[in-house]
N, C-alpha and C positions, 0 to 999 in steps of 0.2 A: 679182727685179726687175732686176737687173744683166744678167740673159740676155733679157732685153725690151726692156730700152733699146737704142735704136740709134743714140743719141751715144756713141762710144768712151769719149770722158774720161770722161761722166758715169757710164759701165760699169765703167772701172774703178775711178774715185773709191769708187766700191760695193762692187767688192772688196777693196779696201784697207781700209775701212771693216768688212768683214764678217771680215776677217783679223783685225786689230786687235780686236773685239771677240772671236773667238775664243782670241786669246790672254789675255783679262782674264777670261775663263770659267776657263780651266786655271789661270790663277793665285788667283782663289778657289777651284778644283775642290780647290788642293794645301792648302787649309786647313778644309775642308769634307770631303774625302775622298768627297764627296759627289757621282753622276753624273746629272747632271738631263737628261730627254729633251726635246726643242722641245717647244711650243706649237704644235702643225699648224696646230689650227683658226685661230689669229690669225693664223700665219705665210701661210695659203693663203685668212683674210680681207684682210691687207693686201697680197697681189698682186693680189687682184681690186679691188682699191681704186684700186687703182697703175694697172688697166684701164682703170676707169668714171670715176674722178675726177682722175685723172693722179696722176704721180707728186709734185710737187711740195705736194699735198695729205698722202701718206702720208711725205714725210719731214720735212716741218712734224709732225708729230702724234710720230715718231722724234725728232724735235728737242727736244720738249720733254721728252721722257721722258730726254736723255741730260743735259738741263740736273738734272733732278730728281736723276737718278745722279750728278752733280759736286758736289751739295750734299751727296749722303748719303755720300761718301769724305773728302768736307774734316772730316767728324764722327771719322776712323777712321785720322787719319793718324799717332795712336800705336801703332795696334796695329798696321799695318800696314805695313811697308818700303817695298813697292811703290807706297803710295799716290799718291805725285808723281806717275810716271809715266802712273797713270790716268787722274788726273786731268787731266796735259799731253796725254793722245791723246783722250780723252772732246769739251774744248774746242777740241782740232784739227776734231773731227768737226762738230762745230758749224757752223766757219768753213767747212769743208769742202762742207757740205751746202745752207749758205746761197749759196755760189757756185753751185750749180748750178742755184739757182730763176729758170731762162730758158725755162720751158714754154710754147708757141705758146699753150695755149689758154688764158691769164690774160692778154694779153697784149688779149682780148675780152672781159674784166670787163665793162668797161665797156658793151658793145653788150650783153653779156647782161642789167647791172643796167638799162638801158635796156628791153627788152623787158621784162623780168620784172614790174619794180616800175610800167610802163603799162599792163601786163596787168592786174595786183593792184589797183589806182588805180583803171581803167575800167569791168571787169566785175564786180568786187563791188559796186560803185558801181550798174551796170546791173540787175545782177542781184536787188540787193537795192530795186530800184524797182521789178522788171517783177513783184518778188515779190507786191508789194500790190499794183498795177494790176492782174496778169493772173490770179493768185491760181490759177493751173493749172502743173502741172509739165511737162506738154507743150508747154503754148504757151512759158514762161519757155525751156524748153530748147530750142525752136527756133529763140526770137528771139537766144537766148543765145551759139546757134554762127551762128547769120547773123553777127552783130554781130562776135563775136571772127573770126572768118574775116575776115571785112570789114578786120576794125582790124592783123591781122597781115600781110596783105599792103601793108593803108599804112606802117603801121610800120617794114616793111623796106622800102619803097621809098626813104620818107622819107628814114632812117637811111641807106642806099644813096647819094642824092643829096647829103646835109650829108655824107658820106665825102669824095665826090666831089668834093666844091666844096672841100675841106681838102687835096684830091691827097691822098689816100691811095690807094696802090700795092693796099690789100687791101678797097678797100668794100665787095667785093661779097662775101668771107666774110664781114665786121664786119655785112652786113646779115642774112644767113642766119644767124647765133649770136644776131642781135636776133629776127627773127622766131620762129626755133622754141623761144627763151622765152617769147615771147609763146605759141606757141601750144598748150607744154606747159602754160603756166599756164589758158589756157582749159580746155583737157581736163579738170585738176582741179577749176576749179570748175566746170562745167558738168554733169559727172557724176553729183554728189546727185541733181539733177534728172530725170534718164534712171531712178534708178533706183528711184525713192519713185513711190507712188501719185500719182497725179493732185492729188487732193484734202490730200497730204502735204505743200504748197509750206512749211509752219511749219518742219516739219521737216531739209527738204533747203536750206532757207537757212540752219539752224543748220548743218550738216556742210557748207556750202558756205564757211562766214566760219571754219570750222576748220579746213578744210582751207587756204584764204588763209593763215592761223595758221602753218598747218605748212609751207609753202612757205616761207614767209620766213624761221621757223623755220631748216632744214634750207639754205637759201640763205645764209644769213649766217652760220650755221657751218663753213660750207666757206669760204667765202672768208676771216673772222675765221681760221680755220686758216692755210690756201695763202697771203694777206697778210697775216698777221700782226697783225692788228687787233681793235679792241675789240667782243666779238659784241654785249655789250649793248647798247653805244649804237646799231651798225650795227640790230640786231633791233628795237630800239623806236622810235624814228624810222619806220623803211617800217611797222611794224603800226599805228602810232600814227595816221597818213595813211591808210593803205591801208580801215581799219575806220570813221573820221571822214567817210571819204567816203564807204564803203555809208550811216552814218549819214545822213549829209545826202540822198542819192539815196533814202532811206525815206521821209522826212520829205515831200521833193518828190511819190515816190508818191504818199503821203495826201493833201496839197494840191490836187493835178492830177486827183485821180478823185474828188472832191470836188466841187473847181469845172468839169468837164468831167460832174460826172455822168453816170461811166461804172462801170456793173457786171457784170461778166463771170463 
């Protein structure tokens, strides 16, 4: 990670960091006698982590694990001499790593939970209405990318403009990080649809409110991670909204091709 970053301090911060733990290896190695080889696969899982989800992701997750290690020395500080000192560099590392969480791209939370959770709100919302109206997988998925296409380009216009009128220096990334959550989010729900039969609309509405599921899932434990914050409450609030409103946009379905007496 440290030969990827291309903030200095935070490169070296890294090596210091990976020194200091290499010396708390040799000092349990001389009681252990014991020479343990890395973990590749985790070691060459979390630089590609450090890639995709930045780093400030992968040393939040580092982070907790070195808090869990200062608990299990304060258990061990009869048997062990050294254990102060572990424990005093263990806690350095902490502070250490907590300074460096000044990653550009959190800094776009915000525009992202914007797209993301409009997207989740709209089209399941949509989607789970055009389900029973149009009761076809084809028409649903077409109306499905008109719509989202449509809504991602407002959205970051939108979000572009309210930058703008704020003098923000950066609108026009803060609206691009909105838009193409939005319009990652459509992709996934949209794609049950593309890929079930026709006549399967039952079933691509169920993997489509899962896939919603997993989105928000997987979204709010990154960021519960990278800020440091409560998943559960952050996860059940957006699914809570996000599923209430395909509810209601159902409900409306049945109503509207009811009283429109329309059958397709």
């Amino acid at each position: 990670m440290a030969k990827h970053e291309k903030h200095e301090h935070h490169s070296q911060t890294l090596l210091r960091i990976a020194a200091d733990e290499l010396e708390h290896y040799n000092i349990w190695k001389g009681y252990t006698n014991a020479d343990v080889s890395p973990k590749r696969l985790k070691v060459a899982f979390l630089c590609a982590c450090s890639v995709v989800l930045g780093y400030t992701f992968v040393l939040r997750l580092m982070e907790s694990g070195e808090q869990r290690t200062a608990k299990a020395y304060g258990q061990m500080s009869a048997a062990v001499p050294e254990i102060t000192h572990l424990i005093a560099t263990e806690n350095a590392h902490e502070e250490q790593l907590v300074a460096m969480l000044d990653e550009e791209r959190l800094k776009y939370v915000g525009a992202i939970v914007l797209g993301l959770n409009d997207a989740l709100v709209e089209l399941t919302g949509v989607l789970a209405g055009l389900t029973l109206a149009l009761a076809n997988t084809r028409l649903i998925a077409l109306s499905g990318i008109i719509t989202g296409v449509a809504a991602t380009l407002s959205m970051a216009a939108s979000n572009y403009l309210a930058e703008k009128a704020d003098d923000n220096p950066h609108a026009l990334k803060a609206s691009i990080y909105t838009g193409a959550a939005y319009l990652l989010t459509v992709v996934v729900l949209v794609t049950p649809y593309l890929f079930f039969g026709e006549n399967d609309f039952w079933l691509a509405l169920a993997v489509m409110l899962i896939g919603a599921v997993l989105v928000i899932l997987i979204f709010n434990f990154y960021i519960s991670v990278a800020q440091n914050k409560s998943f559960l409450k952050q996860f059940g609030s957006m699914a809570i909204i996000s599923l209430s409103v395909a509810a209601i946009s159902f409900a409306i379905g049945i109503a509207a091709k009811a009283v429109l007496g329309v059958d397709i």
